[in-house]
C-alpha positions as CSV (number, residue, x, y, z in Angstrom):
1,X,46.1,-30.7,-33.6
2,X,43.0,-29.7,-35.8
3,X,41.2,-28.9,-32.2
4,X,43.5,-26.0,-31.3
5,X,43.4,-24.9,-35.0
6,X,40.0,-24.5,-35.2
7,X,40.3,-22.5,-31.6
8,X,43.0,-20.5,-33.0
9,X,40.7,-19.6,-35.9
10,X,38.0,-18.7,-33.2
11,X,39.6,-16.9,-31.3
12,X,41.6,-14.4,-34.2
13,X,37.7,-14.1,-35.6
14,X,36.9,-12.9,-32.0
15,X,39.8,-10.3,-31.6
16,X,38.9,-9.4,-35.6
17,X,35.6,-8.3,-34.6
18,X,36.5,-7.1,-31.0
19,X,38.7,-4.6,-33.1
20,X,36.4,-4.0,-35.5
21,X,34.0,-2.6,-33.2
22,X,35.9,-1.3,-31.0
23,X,37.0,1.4,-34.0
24,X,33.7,1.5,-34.8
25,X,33.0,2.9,-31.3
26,X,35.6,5.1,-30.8
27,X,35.1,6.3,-34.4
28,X,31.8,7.0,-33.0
29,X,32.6,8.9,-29.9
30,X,35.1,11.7,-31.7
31,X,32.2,12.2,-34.3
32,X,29.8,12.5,-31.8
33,X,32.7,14.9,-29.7
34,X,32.8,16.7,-32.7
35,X,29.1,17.4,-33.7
36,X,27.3,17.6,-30.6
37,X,30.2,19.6,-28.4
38,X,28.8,23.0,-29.2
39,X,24.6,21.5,-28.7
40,X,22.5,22.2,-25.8
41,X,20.0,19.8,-26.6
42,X,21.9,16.1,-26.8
43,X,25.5,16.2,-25.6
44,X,28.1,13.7,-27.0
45,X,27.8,11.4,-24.4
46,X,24.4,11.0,-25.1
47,X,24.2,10.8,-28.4
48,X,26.6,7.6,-28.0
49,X,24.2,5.9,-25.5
50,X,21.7,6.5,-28.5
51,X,23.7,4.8,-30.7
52,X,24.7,2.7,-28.3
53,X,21.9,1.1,-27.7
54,X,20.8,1.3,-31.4
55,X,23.6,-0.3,-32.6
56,X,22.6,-3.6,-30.0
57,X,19.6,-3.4,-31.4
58,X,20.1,-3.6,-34.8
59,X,22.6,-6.0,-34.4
60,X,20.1,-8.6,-32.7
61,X,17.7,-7.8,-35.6
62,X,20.1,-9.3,-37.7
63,X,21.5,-12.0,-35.5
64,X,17.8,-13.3,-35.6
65,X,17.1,-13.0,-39.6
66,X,14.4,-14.5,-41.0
67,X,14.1,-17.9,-39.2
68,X,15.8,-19.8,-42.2
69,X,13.3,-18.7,-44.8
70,X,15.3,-17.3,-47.6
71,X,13.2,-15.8,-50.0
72,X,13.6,-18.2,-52.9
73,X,11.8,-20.6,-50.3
74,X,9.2,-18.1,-49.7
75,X,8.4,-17.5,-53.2
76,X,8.3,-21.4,-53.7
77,X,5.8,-21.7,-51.3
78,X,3.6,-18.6,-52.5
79,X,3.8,-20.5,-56.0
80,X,2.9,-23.9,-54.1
81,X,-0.2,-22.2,-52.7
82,X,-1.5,-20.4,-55.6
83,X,-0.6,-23.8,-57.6
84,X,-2.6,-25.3,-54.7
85,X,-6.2,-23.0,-55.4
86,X,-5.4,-22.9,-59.3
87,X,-5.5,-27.3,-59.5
88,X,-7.0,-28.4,-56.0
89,X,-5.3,-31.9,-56.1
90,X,-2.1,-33.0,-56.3
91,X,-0.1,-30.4,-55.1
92,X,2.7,-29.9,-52.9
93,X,1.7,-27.4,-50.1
94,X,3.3,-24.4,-49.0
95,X,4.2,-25.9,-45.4
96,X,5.6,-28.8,-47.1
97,X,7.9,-26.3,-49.0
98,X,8.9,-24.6,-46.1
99,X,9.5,-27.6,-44.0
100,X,12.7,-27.9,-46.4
101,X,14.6,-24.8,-45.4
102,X,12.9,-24.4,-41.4
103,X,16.8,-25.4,-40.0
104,X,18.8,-23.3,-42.2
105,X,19.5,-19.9,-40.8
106,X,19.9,-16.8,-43.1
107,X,20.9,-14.2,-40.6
108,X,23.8,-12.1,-40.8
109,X,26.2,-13.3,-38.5
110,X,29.3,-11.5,-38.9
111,X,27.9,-7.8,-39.3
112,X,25.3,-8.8,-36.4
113,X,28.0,-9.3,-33.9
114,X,30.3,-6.4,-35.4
115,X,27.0,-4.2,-34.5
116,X,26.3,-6.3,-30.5
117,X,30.1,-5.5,-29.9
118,X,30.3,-2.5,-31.0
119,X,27.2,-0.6,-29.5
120,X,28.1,-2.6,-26.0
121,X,31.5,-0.6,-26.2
122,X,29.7,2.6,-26.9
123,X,27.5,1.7,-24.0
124,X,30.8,1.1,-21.8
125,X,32.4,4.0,-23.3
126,X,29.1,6.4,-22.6
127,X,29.0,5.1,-18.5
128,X,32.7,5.4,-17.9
129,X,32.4,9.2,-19.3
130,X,29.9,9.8,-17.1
């Protein structure tokens, strides 16, 4: 039972953000419609592979985030050294700090997968209107 709860809960997260970006890419296209209809430089379409492609981007960026530093570990271990060069002996280093938080990931998950899903639709969405 707590199995296909927890694949319920899976998949209503997945068809959340499916929705989510799919608004966000359709949102997209009409603003682009509107904005670029009248331009000879960059038509619609291509404005939306732009963003397309931008939005994948940006949303691996985040996917990756800082490797499971957060910053309160960072400044811990910038403290750790200086304490290190101030006292010489008897200090705990910085990569002993750091080895605390190395398997904790920081990234933004939610927003980062909002963004992947979102510019792959506006990638679909530019090559079907092709």
């Amino acid at each position: 039972m707590a199995f296909g709860m927890m694949i319920g809960r899976v998949l209503f997260n997945l068809a959340a953000f499916t929705a989510i970006a799919a608004l966000i890419a359709f949102a997209a296209y009409f603003v682009d419609l509107r904005l670029f209809s009248a331009s000879r430089e960059l038509s619609s379409t291509d404005a939306l592979f732009l963003e397309g492609l931008g939005f994948v981007i940006m949303g691996l960026l985040l996917l990756m985030g800082r490797g499971g530093i957060n910053l309160y570990s960072q400044k811990a271990a910038l403290l750790s050294a200086l304490a290190g060069a101030v006292y010489k002996k008897g200090t705990v280093g910085p990569s002993e700090q750091l080895r605390r938080d190395a398997w904790k990931p920081q990234g933004f998950v939610r927003i980062a997968l909002i963004l992947i899903f979102a510019g792959v639709f506006m990638l679909l969405i530019y090559f079907l209107t092709l």
